[in-house]
C-alpha positions in Angstrom: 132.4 30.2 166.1 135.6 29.0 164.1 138.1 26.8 165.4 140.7 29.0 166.1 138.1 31.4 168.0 137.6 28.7 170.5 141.2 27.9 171.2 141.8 31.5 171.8 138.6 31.7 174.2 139.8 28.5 176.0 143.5 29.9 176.6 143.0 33.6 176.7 138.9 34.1 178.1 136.5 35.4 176.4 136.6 38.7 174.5 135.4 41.6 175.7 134.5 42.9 172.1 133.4 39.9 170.7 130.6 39.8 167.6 128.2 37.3 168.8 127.7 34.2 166.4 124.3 35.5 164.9 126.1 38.5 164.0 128.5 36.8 162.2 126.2 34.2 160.7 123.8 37.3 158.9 127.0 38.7 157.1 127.7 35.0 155.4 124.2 35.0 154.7 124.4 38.5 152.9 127.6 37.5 151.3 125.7 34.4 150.2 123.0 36.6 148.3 122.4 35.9 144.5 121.1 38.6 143.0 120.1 37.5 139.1 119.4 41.0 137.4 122.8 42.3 139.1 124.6 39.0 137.3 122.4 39.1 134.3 123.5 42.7 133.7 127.5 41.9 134.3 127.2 39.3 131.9 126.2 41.3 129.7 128.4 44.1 129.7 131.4 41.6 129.2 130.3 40.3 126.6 129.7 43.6 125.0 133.6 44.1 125.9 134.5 40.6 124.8 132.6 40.4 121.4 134.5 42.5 119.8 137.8 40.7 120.7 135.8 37.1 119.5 134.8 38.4 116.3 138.3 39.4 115.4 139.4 35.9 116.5 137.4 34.3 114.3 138.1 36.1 111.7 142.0 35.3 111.7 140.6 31.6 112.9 138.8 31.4 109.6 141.6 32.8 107.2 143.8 30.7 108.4 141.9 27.3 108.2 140.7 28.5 104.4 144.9 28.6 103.6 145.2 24.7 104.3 
């Protein structure tokens, strides 16, 4: 239960609707959930977006350390 759950409870009662706290502790666990081939894969879709952008970076990187 938060803070600011149990000043409410303590001026206003209890709530009638209220998600108990094992409820609310599986969804942080859930959120809390690594999943590696779900990362692996996002990782490396951007840097199938980003390469191209890197490349062309050091290109102009290169060409313009070679003119000092």
């Amino acid at each position: 239960m938060r803070r600011d759950d149990r000043m409410d409870e303590f001026l206003f009662g209890k709530r009638r609707n209220a998600v108990p706290e094992q409820a609310e502790s599986k969804k942080e666990e859930q959120k809390k959930e690594f999943n590696l081939m779900e990362t692996a894969g996002t990782i490396m879709e951007t840097y199938e977006q980003l390469s191209p952008y890197v490349k062309h970076l050091k290109n102009h990187a290169a060409k313009f350390i070679k003119k000092k």
